[in-house]
C-alpha positions as a Markdown table, in Angstrom:
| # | Residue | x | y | z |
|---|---|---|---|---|
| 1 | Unk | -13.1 | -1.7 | -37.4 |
| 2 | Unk | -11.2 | -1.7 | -40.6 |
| 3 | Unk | -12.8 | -5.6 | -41.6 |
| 4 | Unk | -15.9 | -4.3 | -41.1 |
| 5 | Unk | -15.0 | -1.3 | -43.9 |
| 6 | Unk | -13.6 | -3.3 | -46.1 |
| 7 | Unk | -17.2 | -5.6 | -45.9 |
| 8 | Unk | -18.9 | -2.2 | -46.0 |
| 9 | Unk | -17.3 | -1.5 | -49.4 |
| 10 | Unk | -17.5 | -4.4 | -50.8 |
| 11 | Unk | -21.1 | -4.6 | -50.0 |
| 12 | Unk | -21.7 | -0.9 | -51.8 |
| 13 | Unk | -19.4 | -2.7 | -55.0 |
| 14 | Unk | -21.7 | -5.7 | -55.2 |
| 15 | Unk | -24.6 | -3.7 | -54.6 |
| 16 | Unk | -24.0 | -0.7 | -57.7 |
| 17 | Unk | -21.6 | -1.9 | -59.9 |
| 18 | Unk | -22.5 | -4.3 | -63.3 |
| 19 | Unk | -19.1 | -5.6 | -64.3 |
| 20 | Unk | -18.2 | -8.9 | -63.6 |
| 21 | Unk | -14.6 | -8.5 | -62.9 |
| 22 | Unk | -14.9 | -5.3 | -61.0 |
| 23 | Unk | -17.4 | -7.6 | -58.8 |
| 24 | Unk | -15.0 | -10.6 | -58.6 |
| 25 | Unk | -12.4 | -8.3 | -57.6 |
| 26 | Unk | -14.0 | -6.4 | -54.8 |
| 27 | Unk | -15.0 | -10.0 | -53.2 |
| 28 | Unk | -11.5 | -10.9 | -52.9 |
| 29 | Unk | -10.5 | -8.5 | -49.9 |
| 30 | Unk | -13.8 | -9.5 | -48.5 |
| 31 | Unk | -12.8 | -12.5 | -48.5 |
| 32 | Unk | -9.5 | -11.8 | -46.6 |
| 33 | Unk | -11.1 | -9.8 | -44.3 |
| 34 | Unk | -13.5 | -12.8 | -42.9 |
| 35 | Unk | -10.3 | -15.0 | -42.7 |
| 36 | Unk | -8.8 | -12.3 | -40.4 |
| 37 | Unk | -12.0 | -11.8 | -38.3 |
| 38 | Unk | -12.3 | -15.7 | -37.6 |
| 39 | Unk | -8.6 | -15.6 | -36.8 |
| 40 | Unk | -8.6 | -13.0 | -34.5 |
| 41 | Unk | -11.6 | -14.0 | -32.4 |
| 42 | Unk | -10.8 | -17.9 | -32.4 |
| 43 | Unk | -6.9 | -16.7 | -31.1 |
| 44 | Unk | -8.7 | -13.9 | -28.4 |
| 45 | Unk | -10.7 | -17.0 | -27.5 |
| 46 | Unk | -8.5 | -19.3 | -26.4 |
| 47 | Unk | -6.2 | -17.3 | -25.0 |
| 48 | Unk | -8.2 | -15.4 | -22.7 |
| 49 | Unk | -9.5 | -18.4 | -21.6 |
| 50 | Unk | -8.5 | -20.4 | -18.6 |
| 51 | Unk | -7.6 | -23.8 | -19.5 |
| 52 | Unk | -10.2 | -25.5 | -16.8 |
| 53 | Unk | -13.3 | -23.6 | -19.0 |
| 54 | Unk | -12.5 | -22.7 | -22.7 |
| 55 | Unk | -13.5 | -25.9 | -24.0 |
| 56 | Unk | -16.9 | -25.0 | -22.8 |
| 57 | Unk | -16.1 | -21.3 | -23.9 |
| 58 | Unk | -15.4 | -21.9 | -27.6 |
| 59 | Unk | -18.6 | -24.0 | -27.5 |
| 60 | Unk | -20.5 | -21.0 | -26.5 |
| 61 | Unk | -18.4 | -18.7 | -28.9 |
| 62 | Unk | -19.1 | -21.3 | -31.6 |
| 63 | Unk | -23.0 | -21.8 | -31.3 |
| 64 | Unk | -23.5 | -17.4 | -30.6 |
| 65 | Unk | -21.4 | -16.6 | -33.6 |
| 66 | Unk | -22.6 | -19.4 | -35.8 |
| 67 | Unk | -26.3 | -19.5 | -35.2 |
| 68 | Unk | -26.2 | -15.3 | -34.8 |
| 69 | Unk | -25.7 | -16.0 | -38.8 |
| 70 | Unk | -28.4 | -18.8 | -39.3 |
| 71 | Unk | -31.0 | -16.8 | -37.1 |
| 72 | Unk | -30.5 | -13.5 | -39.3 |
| 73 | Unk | -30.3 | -14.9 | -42.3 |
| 74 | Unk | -34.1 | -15.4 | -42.9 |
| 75 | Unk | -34.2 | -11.7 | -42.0 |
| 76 | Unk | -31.6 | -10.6 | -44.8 |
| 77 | Unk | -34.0 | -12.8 | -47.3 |
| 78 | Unk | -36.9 | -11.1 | -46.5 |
| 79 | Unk | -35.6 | -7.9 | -46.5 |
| 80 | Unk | -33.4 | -8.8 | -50.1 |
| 81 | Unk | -37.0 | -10.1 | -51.2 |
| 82 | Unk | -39.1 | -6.8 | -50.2 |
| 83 | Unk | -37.1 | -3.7 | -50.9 |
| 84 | Unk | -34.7 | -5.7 | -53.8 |
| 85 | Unk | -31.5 | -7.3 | -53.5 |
| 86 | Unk | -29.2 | -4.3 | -54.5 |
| 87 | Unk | -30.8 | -1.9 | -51.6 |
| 88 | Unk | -30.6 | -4.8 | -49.2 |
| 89 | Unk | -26.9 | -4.8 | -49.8 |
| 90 | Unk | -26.3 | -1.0 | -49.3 |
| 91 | Unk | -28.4 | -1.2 | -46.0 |
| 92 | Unk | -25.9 | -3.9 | -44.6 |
| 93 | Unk | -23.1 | -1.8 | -46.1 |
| 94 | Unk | -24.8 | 1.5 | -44.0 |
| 95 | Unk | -25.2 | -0.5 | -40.6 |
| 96 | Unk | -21.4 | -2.0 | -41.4 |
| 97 | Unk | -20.0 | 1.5 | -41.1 |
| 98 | Unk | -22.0 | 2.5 | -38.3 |
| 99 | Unk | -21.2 | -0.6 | -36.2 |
| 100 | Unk | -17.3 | 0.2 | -36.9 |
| 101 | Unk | -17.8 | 4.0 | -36.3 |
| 102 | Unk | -19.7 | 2.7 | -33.0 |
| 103 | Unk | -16.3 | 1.5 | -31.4 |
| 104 | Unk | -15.0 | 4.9 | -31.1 |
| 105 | Unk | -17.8 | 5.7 | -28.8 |
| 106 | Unk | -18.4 | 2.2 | -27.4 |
| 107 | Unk | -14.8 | 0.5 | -27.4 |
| 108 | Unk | -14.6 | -3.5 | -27.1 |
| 109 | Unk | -13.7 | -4.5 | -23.2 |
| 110 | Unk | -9.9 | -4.1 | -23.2 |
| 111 | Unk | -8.7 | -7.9 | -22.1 |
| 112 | Unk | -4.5 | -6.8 | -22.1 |
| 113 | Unk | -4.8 | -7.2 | -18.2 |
| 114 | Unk | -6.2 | -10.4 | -18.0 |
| 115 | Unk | -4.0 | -13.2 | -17.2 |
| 116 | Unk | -5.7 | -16.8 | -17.4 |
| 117 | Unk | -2.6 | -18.8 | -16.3 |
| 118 | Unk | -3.3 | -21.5 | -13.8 |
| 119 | Unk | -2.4 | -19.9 | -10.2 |
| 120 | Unk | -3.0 | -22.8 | -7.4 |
| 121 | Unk | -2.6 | -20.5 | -4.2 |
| 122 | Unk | -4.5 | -22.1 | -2.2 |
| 123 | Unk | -4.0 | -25.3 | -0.3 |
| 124 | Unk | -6.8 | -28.0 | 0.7 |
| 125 | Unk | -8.5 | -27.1 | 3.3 |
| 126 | Unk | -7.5 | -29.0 | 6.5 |
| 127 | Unk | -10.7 | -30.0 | 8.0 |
| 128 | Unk | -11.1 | -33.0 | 11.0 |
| 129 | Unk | -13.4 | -35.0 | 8.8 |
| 130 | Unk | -12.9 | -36.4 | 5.1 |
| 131 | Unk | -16.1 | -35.1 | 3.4 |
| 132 | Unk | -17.1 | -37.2 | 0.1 |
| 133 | Unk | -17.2 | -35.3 | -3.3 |
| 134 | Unk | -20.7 | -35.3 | -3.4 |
| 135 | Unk | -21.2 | -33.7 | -0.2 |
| 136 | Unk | -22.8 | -29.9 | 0.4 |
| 137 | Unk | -23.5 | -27.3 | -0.5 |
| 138 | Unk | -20.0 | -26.1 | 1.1 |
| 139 | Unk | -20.5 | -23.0 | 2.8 |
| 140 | Unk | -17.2 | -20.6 | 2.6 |
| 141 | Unk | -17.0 | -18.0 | 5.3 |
| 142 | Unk | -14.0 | -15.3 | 5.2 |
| 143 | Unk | -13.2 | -12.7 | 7.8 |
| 144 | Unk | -11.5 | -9.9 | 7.3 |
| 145 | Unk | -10.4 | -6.4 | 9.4 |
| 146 | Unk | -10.4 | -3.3 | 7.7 |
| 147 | Unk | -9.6 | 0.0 | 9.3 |
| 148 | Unk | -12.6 | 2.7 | 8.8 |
| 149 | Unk | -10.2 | 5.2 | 6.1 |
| 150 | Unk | -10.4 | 2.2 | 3.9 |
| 151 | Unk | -14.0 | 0.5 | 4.4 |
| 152 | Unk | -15.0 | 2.1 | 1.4 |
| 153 | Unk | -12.3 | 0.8 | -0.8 |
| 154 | Unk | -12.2 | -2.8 | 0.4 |
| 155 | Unk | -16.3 | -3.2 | -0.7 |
| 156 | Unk | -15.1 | -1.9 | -4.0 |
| 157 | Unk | -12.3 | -4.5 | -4.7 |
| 158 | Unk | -14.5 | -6.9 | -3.2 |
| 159 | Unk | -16.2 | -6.5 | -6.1 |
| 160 | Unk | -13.8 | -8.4 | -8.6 |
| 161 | Unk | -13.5 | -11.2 | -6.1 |
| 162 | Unk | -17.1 | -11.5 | -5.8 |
| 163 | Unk | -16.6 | -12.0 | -9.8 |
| 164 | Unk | -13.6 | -14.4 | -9.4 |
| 165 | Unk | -16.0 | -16.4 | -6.7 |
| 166 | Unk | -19.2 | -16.6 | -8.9 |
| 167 | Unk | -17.0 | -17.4 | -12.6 |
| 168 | Unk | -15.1 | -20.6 | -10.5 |
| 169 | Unk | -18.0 | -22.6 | -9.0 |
| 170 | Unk | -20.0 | -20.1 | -6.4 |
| 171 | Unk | -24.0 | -20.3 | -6.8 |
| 172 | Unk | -24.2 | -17.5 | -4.3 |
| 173 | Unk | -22.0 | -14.8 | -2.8 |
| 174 | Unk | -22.2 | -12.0 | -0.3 |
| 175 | Unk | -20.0 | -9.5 | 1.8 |
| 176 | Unk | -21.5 | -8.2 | 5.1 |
| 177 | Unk | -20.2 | -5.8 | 8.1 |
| 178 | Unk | -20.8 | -7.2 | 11.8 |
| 179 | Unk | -22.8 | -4.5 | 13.2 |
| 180 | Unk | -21.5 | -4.9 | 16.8 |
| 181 | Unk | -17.6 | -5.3 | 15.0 |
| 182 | Unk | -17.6 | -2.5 | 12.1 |
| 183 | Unk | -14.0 | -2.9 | 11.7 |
| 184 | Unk | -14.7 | -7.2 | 10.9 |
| 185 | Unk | -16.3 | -7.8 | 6.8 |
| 186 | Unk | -17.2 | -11.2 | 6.7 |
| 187 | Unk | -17.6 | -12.6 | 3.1 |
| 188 | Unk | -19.9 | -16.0 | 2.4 |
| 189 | Unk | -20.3 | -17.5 | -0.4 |
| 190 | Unk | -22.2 | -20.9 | -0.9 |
| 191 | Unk | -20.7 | -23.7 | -3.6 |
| 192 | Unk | -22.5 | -26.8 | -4.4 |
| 193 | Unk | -20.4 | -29.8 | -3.9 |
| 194 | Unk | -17.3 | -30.3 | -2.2 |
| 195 | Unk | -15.3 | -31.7 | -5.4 |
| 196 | Unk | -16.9 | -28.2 | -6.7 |
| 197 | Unk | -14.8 | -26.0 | -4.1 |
| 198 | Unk | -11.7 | -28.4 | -4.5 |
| 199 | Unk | -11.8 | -27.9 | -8.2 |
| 200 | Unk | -11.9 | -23.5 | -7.1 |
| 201 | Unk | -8.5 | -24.6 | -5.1 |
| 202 | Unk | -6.8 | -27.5 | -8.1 |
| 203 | Unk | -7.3 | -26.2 | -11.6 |
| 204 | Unk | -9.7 | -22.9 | -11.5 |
| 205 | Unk | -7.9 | -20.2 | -10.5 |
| 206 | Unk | -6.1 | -18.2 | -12.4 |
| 207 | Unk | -3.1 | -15.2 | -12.1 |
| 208 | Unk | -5.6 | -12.8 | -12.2 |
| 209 | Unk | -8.3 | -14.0 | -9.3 |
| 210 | Unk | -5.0 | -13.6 | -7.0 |
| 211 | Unk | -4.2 | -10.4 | -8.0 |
| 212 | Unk | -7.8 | -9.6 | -7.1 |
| 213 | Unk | -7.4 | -11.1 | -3.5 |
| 214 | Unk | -4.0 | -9.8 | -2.8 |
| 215 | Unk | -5.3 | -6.2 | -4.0 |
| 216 | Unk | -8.5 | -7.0 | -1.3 |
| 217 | Unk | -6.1 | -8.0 | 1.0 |
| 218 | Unk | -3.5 | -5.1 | 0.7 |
| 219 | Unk | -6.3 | -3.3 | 2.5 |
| 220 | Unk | -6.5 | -4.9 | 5.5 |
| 221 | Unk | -5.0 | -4.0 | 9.3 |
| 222 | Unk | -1.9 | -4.6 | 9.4 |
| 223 | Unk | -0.4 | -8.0 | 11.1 |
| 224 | Unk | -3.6 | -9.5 | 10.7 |
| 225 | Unk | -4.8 | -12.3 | 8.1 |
| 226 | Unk | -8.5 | -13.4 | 6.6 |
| 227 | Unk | -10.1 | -16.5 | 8.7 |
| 228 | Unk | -11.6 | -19.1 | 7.0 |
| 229 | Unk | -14.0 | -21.7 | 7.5 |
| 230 | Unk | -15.8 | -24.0 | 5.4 |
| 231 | Unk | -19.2 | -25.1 | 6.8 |
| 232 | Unk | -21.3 | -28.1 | 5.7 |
| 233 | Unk | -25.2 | -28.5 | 5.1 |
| 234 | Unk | -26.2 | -30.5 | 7.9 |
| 235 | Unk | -30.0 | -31.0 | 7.1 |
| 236 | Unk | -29.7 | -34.5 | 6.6 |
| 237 | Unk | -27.2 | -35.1 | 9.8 |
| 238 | Unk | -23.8 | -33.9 | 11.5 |
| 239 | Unk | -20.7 | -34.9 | 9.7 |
| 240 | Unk | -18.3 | -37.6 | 10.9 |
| 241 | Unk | -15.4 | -37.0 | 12.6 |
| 242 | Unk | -12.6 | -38.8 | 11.6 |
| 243 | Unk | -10.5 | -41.0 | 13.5 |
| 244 | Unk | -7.5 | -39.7 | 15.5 |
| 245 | Unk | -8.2 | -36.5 | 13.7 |
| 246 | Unk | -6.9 | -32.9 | 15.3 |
| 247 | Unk | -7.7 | -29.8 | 15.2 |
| 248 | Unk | -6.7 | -28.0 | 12.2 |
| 249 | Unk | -4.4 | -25.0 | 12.2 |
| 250 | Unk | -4.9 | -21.7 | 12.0 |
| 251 | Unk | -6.6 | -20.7 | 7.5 |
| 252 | Unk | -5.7 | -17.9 | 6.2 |
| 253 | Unk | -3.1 | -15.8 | 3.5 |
| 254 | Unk | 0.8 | -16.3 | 3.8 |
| 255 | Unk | 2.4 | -13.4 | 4.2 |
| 256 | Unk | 4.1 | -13.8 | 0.7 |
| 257 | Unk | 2.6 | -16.7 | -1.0 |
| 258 | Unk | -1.2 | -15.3 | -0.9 |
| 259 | Unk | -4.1 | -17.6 | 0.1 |
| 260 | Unk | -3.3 | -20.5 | 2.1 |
């Protein structure tokens, strides 16, 4: 808020005043203002990003903050060249001051909760075939039981794991309610490859997307754990069983160490 004042005024300076110095002065906070504001966002950047993503993310950051400038800059000369260069100035300077008055009503999304350290709580699935890296889509099913006083909550928290699901690798996601079974939520969601859902268990979640689960789970009957199972596309034929394999134990959370 204050950067964008300190732009504002300088704008209003450049914009009224005829004295060179007074001019070269007023640009020099200006200028320390953009150095903080390209600090700030490159250090909010990277460190609300997880480690697996924010090369990608700063990309993104890089090409929406840089090309937001070439893409309005046309605009700014068109406007400079039809109403004058001095009144083009106080307009930004306006618009400035309205966009920093416009956090008091419309704050930025508070990101001191969010954790982005690496948290590898779950273990590989144990499956009785070795399916390649290309195979899928992988289809994730989880079961839960919820008591009927807390139905209502559980859907709701559901809600930032359906998040944590979609931002690590799933292309689709649902939660449903067995209609014969009220008390059992079953939650699918579909990811493309299996080196896709490995990569969800390895390097993709983070501190936060098991506090998500664990809150989820805190909900649930007592004594009784989610059941999971991982289902492949068999369109183009059955997977292979592999030899001397055995049935896999019982997938679901640890009672202390979250999901297994």
């Amino acid at each position: 808020m204050s950067h964008a004042l300190v732009f504002a005024a300088t704008l209003t300076v450049l914009a009224t005043t005829r004295i060179p110095w007074l001019a070269a002065a007023a640009v020099l906070p200006a200028g320390l203002a953009w150095i903080g504001v390209l600090s700030t966002l490159n250090a909010a950047v990277q460190q609300r990003l997880p480690g697996w993503v924010r090369g990608r993310g700063l990309a993104i950051y890089l090409v929406v903050f840089q090309g937001g400038q070439a893409l309005t800059a046309p605009l700014w000369g068109m406007l400079a060249d039809g109403v004058g260069l001095a009144s083009a100035m106080l307009i930004g300077a306006v618009l400035l001051v309205g966009s920093a008055l416009s956090v008091r009503r419309w704050p930025m999304h508070n990101a001191e909760g969010i954790d982005p350290s690496p948290s590898a709580h779950w273990l590989v699935p144990p499956l009785v075939f070795d399916p390649g890296p290309a195979d899928g889509p992988v289809l994730v099913s989880v079961t839960y039981r919820v008591a009927p006083r807390d139905w209502a909550a559980f859907t709701d928290r559901m809600r930032q794991v359906a998040r944590s699901r979609r931002r690590t690798g799933a292309v689709t996601w649902g939660l449903f309610q067995d209609g014969g079974d009220p008390d059992r939520f079953i939650e699918n969601y579909l990811v493309a490859s299996w080196s896709e859902h490995l990569a969800q268990h390895r390097s993709r979640l983070t501190a936060n997307d098991r506090r998500f689960e664990n809150e989820a789970r805190d909900l649930l009957v007592e004594d009784t754990a989610p059941e999971v199972t991982h289902a492949f596309d068999a369109s183009a034929g059955p997977m292979v069983r592999a030899p001397g394999s055995m049935t896999p134990p019982a997938y679901g959370l640890r009672p202390a160490q979250g999901w297994k």
